[in-house]
DRENPATOR-729467 format. One record per residue: chain; x, y, z of N, C-alpha, C in turn. Coordinates in pm, whole numbers, plus 32768, in hexadecimal, padded with zeros to 4 digits. Layout:
BEGIN
mol:n_X:n_Y:n_Z:ca_X:ca_Y:ca_Z:c_X:c_Y:c_Z
A:X:Y:Z:X:Y:Z:X:Y:Z
...
! end
This chain:
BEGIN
mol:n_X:n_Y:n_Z:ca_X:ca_Y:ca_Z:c_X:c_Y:c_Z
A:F5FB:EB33:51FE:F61D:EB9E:51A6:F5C6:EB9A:5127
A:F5CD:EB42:50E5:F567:EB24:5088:F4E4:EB54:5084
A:F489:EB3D:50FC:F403:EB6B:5106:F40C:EBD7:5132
A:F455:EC1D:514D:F460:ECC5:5168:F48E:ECE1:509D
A:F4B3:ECBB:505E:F4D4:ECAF:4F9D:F434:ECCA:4F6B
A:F3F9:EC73:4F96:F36C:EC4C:4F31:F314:EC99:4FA7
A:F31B:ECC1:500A:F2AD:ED02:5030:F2BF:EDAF:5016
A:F357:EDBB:4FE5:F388:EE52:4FBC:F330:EE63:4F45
A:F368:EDF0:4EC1:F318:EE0E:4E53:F29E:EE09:4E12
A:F235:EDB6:4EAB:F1BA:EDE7:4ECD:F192:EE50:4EC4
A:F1CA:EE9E:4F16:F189:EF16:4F55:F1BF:EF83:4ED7
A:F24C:EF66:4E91:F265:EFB4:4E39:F203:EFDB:4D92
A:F1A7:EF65:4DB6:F135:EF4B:4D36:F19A:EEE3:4CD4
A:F20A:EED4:4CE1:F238:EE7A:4C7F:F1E4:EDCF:4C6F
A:F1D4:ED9E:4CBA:F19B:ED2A:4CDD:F12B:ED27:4CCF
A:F0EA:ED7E:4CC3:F056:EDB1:4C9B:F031:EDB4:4C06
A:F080:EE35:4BC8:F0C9:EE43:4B3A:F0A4:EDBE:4B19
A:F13A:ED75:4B22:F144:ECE8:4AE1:F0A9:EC80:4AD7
A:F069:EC7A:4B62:EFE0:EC31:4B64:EF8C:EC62:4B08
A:EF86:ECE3:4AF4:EF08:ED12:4A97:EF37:ECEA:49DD
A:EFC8:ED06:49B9:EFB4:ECDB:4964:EFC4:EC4A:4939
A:EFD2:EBED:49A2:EF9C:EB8D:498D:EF30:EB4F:4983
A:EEBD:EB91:49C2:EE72:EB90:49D6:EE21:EBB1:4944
A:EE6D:EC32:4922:EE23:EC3E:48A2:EE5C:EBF9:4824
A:EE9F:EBB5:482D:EEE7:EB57:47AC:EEA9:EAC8:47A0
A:EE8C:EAB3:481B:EE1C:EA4B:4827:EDB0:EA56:4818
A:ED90:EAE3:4817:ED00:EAF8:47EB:ECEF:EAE6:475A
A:ED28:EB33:4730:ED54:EB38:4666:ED5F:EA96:4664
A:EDA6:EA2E:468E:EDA7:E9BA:465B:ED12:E974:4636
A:ECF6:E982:46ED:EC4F:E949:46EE:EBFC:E97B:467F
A:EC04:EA03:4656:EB9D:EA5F:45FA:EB9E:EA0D:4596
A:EC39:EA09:454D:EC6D:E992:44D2:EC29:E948:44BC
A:EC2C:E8CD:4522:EC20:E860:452D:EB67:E82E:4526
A:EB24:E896:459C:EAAB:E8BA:4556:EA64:E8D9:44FA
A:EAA8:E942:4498:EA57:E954:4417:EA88:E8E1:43C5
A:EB00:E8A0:43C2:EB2A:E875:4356:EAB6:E7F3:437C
A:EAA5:E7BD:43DC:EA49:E74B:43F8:E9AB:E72B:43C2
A:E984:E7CE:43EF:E937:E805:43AB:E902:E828:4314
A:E97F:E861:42B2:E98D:E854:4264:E954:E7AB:4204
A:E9B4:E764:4250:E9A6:E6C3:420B:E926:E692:4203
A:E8DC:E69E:428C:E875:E68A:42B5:E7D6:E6B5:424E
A:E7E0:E724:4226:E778:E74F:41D8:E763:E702:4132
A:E7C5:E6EC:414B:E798:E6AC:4076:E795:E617:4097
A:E7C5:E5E9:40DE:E7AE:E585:40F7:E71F:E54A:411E
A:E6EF:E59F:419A:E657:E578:41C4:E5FE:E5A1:415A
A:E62D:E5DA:40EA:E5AB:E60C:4088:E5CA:E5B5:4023
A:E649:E598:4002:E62D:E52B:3F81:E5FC:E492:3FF3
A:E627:E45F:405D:E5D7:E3E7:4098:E567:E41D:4099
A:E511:E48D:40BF:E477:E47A:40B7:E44C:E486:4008
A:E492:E484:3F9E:E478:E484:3F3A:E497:E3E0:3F15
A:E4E6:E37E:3F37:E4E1:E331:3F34:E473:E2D0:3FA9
A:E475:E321:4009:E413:E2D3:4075:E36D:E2D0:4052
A:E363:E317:3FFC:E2EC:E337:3F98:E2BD:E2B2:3F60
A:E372:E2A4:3F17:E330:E26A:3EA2:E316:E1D2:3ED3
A:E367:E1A5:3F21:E34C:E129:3F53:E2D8:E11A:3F64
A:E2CD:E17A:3FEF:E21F:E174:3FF9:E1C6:E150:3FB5
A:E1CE:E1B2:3F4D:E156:E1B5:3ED6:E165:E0F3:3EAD
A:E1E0:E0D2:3E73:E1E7:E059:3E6D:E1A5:DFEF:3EAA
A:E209:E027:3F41:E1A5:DF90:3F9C:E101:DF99:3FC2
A:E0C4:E022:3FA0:E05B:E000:3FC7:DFF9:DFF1:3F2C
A:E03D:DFC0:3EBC:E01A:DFE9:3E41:DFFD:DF1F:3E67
A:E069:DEDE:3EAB:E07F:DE60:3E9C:E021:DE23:3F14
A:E016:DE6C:3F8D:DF84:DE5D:3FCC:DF14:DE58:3FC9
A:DEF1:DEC5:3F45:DE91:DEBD:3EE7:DE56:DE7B:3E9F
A:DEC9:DE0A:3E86:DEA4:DD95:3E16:DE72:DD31:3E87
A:DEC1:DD39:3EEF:DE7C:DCCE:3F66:DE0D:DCC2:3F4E
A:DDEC:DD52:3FAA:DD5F:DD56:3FBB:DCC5:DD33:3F52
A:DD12:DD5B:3EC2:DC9B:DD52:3E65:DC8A:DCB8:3E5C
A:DD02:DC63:3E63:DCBA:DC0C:3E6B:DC69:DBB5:3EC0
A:DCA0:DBF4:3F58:DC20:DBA8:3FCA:DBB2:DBE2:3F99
A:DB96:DC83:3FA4:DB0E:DCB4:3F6B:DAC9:DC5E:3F25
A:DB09:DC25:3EA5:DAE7:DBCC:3E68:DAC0:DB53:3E55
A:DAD9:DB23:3EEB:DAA3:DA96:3EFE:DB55:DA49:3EE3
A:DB91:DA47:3EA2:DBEA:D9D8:3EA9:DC40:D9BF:3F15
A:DC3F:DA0D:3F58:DC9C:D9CC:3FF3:DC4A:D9E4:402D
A:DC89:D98E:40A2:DC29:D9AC:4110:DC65:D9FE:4183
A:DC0C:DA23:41FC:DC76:DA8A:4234:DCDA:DA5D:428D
A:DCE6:DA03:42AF:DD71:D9B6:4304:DDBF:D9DE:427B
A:DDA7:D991:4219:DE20:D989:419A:DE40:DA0B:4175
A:DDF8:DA99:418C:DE0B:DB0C:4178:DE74:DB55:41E9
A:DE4F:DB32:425A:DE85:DB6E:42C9:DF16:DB22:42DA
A:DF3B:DAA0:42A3:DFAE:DA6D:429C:DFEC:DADF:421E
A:DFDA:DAE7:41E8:E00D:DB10:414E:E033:DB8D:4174
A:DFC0:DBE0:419B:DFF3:DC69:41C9:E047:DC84:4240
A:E053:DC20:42A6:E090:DC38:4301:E14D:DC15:42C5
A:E156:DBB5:425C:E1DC:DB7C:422E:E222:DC36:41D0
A:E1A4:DC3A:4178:E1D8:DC9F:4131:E1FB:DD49:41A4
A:E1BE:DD74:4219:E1EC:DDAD:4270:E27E:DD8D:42BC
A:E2A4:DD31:42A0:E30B:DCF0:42D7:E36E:DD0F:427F
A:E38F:DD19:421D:E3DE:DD5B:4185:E391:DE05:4182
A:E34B:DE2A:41CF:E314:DEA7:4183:E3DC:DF06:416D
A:E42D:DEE1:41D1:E4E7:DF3A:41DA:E52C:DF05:4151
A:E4CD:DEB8:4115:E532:DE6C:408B:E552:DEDE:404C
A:E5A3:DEC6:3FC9:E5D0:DF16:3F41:E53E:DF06:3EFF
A:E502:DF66:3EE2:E4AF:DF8A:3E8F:E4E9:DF8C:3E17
A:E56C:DFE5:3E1A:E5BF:DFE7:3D54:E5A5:DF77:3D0E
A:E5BB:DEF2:3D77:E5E8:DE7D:3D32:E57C:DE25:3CCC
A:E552:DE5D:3C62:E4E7:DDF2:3C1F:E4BC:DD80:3C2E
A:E51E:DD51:3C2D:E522:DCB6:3C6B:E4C2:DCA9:3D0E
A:E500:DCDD:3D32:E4C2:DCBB:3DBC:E422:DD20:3DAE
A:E402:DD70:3D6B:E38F:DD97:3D8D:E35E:DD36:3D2D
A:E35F:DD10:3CB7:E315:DCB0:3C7A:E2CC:DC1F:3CA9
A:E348:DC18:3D12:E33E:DB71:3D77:E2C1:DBB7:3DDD
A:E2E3:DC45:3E08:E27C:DC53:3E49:E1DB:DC62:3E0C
A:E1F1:DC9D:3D7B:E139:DC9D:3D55:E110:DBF8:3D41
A:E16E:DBAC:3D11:E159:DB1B:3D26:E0EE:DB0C:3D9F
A:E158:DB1C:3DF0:E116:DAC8:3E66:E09F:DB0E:3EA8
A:E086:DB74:3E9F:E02C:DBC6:3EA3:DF9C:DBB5:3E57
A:DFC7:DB7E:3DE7:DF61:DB34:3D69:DF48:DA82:3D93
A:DF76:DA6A:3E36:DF74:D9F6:3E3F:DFB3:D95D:3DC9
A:E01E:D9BB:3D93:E047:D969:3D27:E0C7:D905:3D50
A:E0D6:D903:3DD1:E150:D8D0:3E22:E10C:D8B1:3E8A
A:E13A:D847:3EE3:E12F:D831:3F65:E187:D88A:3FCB
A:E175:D8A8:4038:E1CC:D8EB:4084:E236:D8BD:40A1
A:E24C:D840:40A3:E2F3:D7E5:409E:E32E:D7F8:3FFB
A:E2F4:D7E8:3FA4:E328:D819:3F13:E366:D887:3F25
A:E315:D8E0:3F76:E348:D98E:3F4A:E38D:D9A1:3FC8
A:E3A9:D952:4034:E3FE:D97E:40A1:E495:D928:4039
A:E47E:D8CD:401A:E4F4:D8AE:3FDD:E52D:D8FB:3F78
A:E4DE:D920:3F0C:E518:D975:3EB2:E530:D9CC:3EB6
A:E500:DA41:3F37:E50F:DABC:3F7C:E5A9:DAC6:3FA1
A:E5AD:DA31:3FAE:E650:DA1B:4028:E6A5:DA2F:3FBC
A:E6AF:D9E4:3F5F:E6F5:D9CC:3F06:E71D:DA34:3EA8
A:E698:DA9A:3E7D:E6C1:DB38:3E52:E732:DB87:3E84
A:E6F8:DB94:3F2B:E757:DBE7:3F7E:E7E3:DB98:3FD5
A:E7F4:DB1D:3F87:E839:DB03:3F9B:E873:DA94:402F
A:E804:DA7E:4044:E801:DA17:40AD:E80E:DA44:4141
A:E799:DAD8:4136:E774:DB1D:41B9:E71D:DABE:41E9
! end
């Protein structure tokens, strides 16, 4: 008896009815849920590439100092390619942090050993 019930209000469009506006209430949710995602999404990726900038500019401001001094004769290039390969290894650090970019023109200026500045690196961020 039952399936002679639901195949009546099939055919009557009621069951139909009901699917579509479900159909469309779920649509309106998804729409929501999309822009609002969307929404978040935009100021966010423009102030990180305004900050992803600045790092940049930073770390390669601190690559810079590397290099002038192999150019220069005072390292040699094993001791260069160690140095630059350590400071690539921190390139995800806090740039904000003074401290830690200062430890980095240090060592960059060869004014630390790489165990000095892996230790004091640790010790900044806290014993990463």
């Amino acid at each position: 008896m039952m399936h002679r019930f639901i195949f009546w209000r099939m055919l009557n469009g009621h069951f139909l009815t009901g699917l579509l506006g479900l159909l469309v209430v779920v649509g309106i949710v998804l729409l929501i849920v999309f822009l609002a995602s969307r929404k978040n999404k935009v100021p966010a990726q423009a102030a990180g590439t305004a900050a992803g900038s600045a790092v940049h500019a930073t770390h390669e401001r601190i690559l810079g100092m590397l290099s002038e001094l192999k150019n220069a004769g005072s390292m040699s290039t094993a001791e260069y390619e160690e140095r630059r390969l350590v400071l690539e290894g921190g390139k995800g650090d806090n740039y904000a942090n003074a401290e830690l970019v200062a430890l980095k023109e240090r060592y960059a200026r060869a004014e630390l050993t790489t165990g000095a500045y892996v230790e004091a690196r640790s010790a900044l961020l806290g014993g990463n």
